[in-house]
C-alpha positions in Angstrom: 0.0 0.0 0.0 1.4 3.7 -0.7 0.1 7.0 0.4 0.6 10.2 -1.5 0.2 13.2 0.9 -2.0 15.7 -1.4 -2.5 18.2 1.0 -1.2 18.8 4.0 -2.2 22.6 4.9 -4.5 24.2 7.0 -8.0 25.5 5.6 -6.8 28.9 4.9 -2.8 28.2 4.3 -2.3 30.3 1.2 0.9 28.2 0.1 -0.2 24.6 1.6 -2.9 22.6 -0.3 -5.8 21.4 2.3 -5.6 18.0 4.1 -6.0 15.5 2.0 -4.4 11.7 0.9 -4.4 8.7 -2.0 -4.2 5.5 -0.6 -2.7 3.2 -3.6 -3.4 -0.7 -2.9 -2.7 -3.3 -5.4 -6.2 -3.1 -6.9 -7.7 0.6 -5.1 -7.0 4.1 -5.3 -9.2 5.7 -2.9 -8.5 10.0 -2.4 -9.4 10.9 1.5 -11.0 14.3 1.5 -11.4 16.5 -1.4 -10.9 20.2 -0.8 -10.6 22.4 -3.6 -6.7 22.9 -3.5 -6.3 19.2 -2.8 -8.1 18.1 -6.1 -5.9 20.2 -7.5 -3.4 18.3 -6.6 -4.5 15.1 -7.5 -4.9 16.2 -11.3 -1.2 16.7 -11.0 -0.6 12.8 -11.3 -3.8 11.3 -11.9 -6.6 11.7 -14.6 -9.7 10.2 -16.1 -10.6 6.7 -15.9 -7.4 6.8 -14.0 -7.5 9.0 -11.1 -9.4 7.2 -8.4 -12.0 4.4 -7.5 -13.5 5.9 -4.6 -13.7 9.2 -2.5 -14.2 9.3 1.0 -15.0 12.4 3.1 -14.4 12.4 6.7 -16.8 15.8 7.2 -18.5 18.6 5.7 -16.5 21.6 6.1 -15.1 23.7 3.0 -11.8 22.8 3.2 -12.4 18.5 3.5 -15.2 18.6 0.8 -15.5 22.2 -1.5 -13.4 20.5 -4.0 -16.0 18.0 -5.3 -18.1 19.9 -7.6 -15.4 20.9 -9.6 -13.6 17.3 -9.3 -17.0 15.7 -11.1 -17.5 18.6 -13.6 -13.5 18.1 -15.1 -13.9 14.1 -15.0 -17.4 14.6 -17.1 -16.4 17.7 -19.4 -12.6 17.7 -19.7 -11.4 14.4 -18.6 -14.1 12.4 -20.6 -14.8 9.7 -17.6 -16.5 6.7 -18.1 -15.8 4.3 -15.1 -18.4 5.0 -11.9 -17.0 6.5 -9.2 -18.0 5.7 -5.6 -18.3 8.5 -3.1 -18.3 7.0 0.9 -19.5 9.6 3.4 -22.1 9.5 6.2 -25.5 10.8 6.2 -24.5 14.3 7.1 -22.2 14.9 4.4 -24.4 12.8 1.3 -27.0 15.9 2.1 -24.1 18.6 2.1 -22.7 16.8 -1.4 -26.2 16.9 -2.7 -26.8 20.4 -2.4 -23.7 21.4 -3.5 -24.1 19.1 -6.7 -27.0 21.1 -7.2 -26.6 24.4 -6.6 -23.2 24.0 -9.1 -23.2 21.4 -11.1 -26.5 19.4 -12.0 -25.5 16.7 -14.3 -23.0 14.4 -13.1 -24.8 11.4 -14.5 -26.3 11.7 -17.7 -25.9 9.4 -20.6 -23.0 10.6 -21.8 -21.4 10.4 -18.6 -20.2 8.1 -15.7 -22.0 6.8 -13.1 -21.7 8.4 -9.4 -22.4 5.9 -6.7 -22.5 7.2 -2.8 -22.5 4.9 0.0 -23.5 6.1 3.2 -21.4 4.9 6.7 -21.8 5.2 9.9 -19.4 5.3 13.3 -18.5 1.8 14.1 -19.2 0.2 11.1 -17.1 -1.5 8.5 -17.2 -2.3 4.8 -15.4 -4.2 2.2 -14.8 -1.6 -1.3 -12.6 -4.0 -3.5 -9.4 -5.1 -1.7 -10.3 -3.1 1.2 -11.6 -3.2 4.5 -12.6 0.2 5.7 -13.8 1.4 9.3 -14.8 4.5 10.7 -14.8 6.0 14.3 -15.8 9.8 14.9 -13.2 12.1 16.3 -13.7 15.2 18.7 -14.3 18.2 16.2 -17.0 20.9 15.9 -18.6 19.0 13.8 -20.0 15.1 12.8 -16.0 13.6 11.4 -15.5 10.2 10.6 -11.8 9.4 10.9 -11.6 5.9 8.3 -8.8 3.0 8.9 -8.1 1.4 5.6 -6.4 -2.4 5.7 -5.6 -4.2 2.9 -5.4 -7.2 5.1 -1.7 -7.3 5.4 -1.1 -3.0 6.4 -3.7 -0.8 8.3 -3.4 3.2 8.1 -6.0 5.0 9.3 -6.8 8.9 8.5 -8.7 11.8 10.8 -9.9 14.1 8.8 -10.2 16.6 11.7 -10.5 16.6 15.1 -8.9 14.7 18.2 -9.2 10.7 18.0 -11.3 8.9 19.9 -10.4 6.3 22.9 -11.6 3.6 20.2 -8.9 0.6 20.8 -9.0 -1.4 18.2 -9.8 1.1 15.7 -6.5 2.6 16.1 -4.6 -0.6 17.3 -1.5 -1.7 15.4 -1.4 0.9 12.9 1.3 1.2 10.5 0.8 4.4 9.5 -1.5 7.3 11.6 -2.4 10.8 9.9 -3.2 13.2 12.0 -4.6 16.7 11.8 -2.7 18.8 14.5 -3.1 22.3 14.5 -0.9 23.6 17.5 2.1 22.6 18.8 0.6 21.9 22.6 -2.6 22.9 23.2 -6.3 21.8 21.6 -8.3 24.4 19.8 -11.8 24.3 18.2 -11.8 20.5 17.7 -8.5 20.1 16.8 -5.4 18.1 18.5 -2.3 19.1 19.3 1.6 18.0 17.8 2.6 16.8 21.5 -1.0 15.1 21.9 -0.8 13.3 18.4 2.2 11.6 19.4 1.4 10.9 22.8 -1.6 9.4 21.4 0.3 7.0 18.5 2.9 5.9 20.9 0.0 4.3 23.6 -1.2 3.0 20.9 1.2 1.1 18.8 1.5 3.2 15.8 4.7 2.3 13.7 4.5 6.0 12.6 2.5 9.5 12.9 2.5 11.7 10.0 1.5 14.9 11.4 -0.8 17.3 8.9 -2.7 20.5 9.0 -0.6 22.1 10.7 -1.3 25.9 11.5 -0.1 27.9 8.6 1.3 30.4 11.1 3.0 27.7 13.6 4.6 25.4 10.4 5.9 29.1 9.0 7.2 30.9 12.3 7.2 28.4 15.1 7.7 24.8 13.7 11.4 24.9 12.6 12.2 26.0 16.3 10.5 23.2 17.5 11.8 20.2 15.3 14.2 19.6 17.6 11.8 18.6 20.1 9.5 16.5 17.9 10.7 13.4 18.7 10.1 9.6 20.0 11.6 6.8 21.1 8.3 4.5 20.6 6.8 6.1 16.9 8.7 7.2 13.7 7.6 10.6 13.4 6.9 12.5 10.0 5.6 16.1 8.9 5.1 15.8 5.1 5.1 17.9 2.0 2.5 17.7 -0.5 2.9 15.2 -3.1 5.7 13.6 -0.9 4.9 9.7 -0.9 4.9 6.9 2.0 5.0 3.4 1.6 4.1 0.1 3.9 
């Protein structure tokens, strides 16, 4: 399995694209969240039939979902599509992505088009979508965010979206890979984590390593080369990627 880091900003860094990831498994490419810089992104490497199986969006906000519209609209008009694509969200966000579908672009499935297929989730349960086994816990955030873990039955990574994680043990049990959202460096602030609680948190529970994303634009550009020195662990590898830069299990 290999993540690409699309995003790894804030949702108003002007230099960073937004939170977002590609899992790559032998027979799945499945984008996790889908702001409008992070689609971006994706088109960078991947197009048409091409570019993914499946979205998943952990929550609503601008930043994690905004990107959508414009995703289907290029993979209809520009990109010529044909292959479905599956969108996996929870109740919540289907209504959000309807609306928005609507209000900006109204025909994502016509008949000279693809097929747009949206499965609704729920905290606690799990699914199979191809090779893939995918769960979802909610996270402490200011609003309804599904974190997902992602096995492929041999590597298990699982993904926040937002918000701090939950005390869910074997959700987040053995992981080989944790992304995290951590805004500051040691305190929590509106439904975010911190750096010092994200590792904290992947050391108690196993996690071969933390990649720590969305960052505050204003910590990761004044503060955070200061305090490299003490972003460290004897129990977790610890990571802060770059967009595009890649990770494999």
């Amino acid at each position: 399995m290999k993540i690409i880091f699309l995003g790894v900003g804030d949702a108003f860094d002007e230099t960073l694209p937004t939170n977002s990831s590609l899992i790559i498994s032998e027979k799945t490419s499945l984008m996790l969240d889908c702001g409008d810089s992070a689609v971006r992104q994706l088109w960078k490497i991947r197009r048409g039939n091409d570019s993914m199986d499946a979205l998943y969006v952990t929550h609503y906000h601008p930043d994690h979902f905004f990107g959508i519209s414009s995703m289907l609209a290029r993979m209809l008009l520009y990109e010529k599509r044909t292959k479905p694509l599956t969108i996996i969200c929870s109740k919540k966000v289907h209504e959000k992505i309807v609306e928005l579908r609507e209000c900006i672009f109204k025909s994502t499935e016509n008949q000279d088009g693809f097929k747009v297929d949206i499965i609704e989730i729920e905290e606690g349960q799990t699914i199979k979508f191809q090779d893939l086994e995918l769960t979802f816990a909610a996270t402490k955030h200011s609003a309804e965010n599904l974190a997902i873990r992602i096995s492929d039955g041999e590597h298990a990574v699982v993904y926040s979206g937002d918000g701090s994680p939950s005390e869910d043990e074997n959700f987040y049990q053995n992981l080989d890979l944790l992304i995290q959202e951590a805004y500051l460096y040691n305190q929590e602030k509106i439904g975010h984590t911190s750096i010092v609680e994200a590792i904290k948190f992947a050391e108690k529970h196993g996690s071969g390593c933390v990649a720590l994303v969305h960052i505050s634009r204003d910590l990761r550009k004044d503060e955070l080369p200061g305090l490299l020195p003490q972003i460290k662990s004897d129990k977790v590898k610890i990571i802060i990627p770059e967009p595009m830069d890649e990770y494999d299990l």
